[in-house]
C-alpha positions, 0 to 999 in steps of 0.5 A, spaced: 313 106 477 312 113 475 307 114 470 309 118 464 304 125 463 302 125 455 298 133 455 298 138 451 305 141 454 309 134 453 306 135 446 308 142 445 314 141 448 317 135 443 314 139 437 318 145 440 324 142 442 325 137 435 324 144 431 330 146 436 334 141 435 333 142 427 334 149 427 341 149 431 343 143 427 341 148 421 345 153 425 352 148 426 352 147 418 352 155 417 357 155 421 362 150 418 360 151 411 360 160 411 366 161 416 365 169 418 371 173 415 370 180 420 368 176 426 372 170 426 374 169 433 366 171 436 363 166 430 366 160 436 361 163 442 355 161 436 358 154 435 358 154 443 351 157 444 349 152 439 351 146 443 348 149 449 342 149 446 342 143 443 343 140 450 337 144 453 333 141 447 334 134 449 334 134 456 327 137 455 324 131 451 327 127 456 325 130 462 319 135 460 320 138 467 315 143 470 316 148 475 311 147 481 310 152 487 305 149 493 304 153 500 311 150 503 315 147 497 317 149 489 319 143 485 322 142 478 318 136 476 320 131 470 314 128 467 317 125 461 320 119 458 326 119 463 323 121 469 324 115 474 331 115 480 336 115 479 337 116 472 332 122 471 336 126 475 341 127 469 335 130 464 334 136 470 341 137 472 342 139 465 337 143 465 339 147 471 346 148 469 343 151 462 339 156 465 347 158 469 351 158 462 345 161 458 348 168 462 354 166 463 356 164 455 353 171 454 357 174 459 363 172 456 360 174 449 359 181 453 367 181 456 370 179 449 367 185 446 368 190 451 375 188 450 375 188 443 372 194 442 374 199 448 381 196 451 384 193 445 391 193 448 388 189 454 385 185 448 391 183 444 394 180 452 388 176 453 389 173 448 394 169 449 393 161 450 395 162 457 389 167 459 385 163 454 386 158 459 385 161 465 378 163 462 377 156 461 378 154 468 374 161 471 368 158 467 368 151 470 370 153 477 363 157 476 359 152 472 361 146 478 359 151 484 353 152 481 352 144 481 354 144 487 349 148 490 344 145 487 346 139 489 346 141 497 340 146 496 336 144 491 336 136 492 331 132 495 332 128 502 327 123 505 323 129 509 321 133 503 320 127 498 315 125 503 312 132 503 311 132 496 308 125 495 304 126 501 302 132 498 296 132 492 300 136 486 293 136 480 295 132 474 301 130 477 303 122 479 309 125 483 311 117 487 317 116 484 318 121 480 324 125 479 324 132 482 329 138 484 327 142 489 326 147 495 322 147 501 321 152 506 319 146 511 325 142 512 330 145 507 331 152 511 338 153 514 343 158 514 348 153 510 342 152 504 341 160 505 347 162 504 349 157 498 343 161 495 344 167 496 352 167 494 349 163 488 344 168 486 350 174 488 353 170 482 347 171 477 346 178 478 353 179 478 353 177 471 348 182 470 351 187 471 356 186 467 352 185 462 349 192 463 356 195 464 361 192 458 353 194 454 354 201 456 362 202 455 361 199 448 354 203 446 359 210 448 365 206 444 362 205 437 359 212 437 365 215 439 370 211 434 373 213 428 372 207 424 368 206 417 361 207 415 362 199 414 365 198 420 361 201 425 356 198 422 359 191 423 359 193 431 353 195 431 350 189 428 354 185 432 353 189 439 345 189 439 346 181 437 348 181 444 343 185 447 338 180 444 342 174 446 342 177 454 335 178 454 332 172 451 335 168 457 332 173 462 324 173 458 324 165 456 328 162 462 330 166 468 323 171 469 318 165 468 322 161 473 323 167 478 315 168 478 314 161 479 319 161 485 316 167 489 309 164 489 312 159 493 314 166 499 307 169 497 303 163 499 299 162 492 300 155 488 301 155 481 295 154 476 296 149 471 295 155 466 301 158 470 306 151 469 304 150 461 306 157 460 312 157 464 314 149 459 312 153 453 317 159 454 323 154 457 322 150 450 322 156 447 329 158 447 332 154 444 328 155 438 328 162 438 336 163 440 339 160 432 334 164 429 336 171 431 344 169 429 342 167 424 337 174 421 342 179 425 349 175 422 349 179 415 354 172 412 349 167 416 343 171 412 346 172 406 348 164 406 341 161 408 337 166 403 342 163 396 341 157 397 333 157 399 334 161 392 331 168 395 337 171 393 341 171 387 349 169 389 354 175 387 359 170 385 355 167 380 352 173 377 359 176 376 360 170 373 355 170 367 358 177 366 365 177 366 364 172 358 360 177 355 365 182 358 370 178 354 366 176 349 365 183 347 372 186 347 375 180 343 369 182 337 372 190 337 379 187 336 
């Protein structure tokens, strides 16, 4: 039976990720309460992006998992409530395939505004339910590939399971555990490194989307002949994405790579090293609603009236308007 470790990253980690949980829940009640008149259609990337993270959030009190390269393996351990076979392998399985859609939503955020801003004539026939669709189905294709990958590449068989057991893994009780991983011993093979790479072909093909529609859209919004206001909406819109592409990139996808190449290197993580790397991967999901919500204007302006910070325009015009009337009823 495998024990459940109570440290200072398993406390951390359900502090951080509760908060989380409140502070998408906050987000998905903003949504639904302030509807966004000039972005409506881009407001459902925050309503999906809100899921995500609250998917990640649980998972990550579930399973609270931690990255561990050792000289011939990199493993990504659960260590908590939901850590036991087979049903632990489903807090981890999530967690992977966020860290996939964490890029790919932003991805599809990048597409969307590209079109929207420098091909519209593209954008207004993409738009139909039948694109809409095809989409859809793109974004599942690639979802399953990734699980797929996983799966062949990164589930453990009776070999490697064996060397980790075997192996003495510090404040870890890694016997009937549940843990995805990578081993350079038994699971190298032309089939797994080619998996790999085309998976990782994926990811940094996402990139570099990323960094073309941010280029297009940059030389698009200075050169339009749009209002003041409306450049400033694109604007405020356009760095949102950017900070949306990078926070996935420090908090997950940096942090995990670090610890993967340790593995190639030939140095072991520290424990220093792993509540780092737990920390960061709780992290994101707190940080993602909050930068919504300060680069949205509506979103901004919603949560500072009703915490009382701000005045509300539409009772301010209403105290008004009586003495208005009040006063050219009296010159009458």
């Amino acid at each position: 039976m495998a024990v459940i470790i109570n440290d200072m990253l398993s406390m951390t980690t359900y502090a951080v990720s509760s908060l989380a949980l409140m502070n998408n829940c906050v987000l998905l009640v903003i949504y639904f309460c302030c509807p966004l008149k000039n972005v409506n259609a881009y407001r459902y990337f925050f309503m999906l992006a809100a899921i995500q993270d609250m998917t990640f959030s649980m998972t990550l009190i579930l399973a609270v998992p931690r990255n561990v390269s050792q000289k011939f393996y990199f493993i990504f351990i659960s260590t908590g409530w939901m850590n036991e076979k087979p049903y632990g392998y489903i807090p981890l399985l999530l967690i992977s395939v966020s860290y996939f859609t964490s890029l790919l939503l932003v991805t599809n955020g990048f597409i969307y505004r590209y079109l929207q801003v420098c091909k519209t004539h593209l954008f207004n026939i993409y738009s139909t339910l039948k694109n809409k669709a095809i989409g859809v189905v793109i974004n599942l294709v690639l979802v399953a590939s990734h699980v797929f990958v996983v799966y062949v590449c990164f589930w453990p068989n009776e070999q490697f399971a064996h060397l980790v057991h075997q192996d003495n893994v510090t404040n870890f009780d890694v016997l009937g555990s549940t843990f995805l991983g990578f081993s350079t011993k038994y699971r190298s093979n032309w089939t797994n490194e080619t998996l790999v790479l085309s998976n990782l072909m994926i990811l940094l093909l996402m990139e570099y989307i990323h960094f073309f529609c941010a280029r297009k859209i940059a030389i698009c919004i200075r050169k339009s002949a749009l209002s003041n206001r409306s450049q400033t909406l694109q604007r405020q819109m356009f760095i949102l994405l950017l900070v949306q592409a990078v926070c996935p990139v420090i908090f997950l996808h940096i942090p995990t790579a670090a610890s993967l190449l340790c593995l190639f290197a030939g140095f072991s993580t520290t424990s220093t090293a792993i509540y780092a790397i737990g920390v960061l991967m709780a992290l994101y999901p707190f940080f993602n609603p909050l930068i919504v919500v300060i680069f949205v204007r509506d979103y901004r302006n919603f949560v500072l009236i009703n915490l009382r910070l701000r005045a509300d325009p539409q009772q301010t015009n209403t105290s008004i308007t009586p003495h208005k009337r009040l006063f050219f009823s009296t010159r009458e």
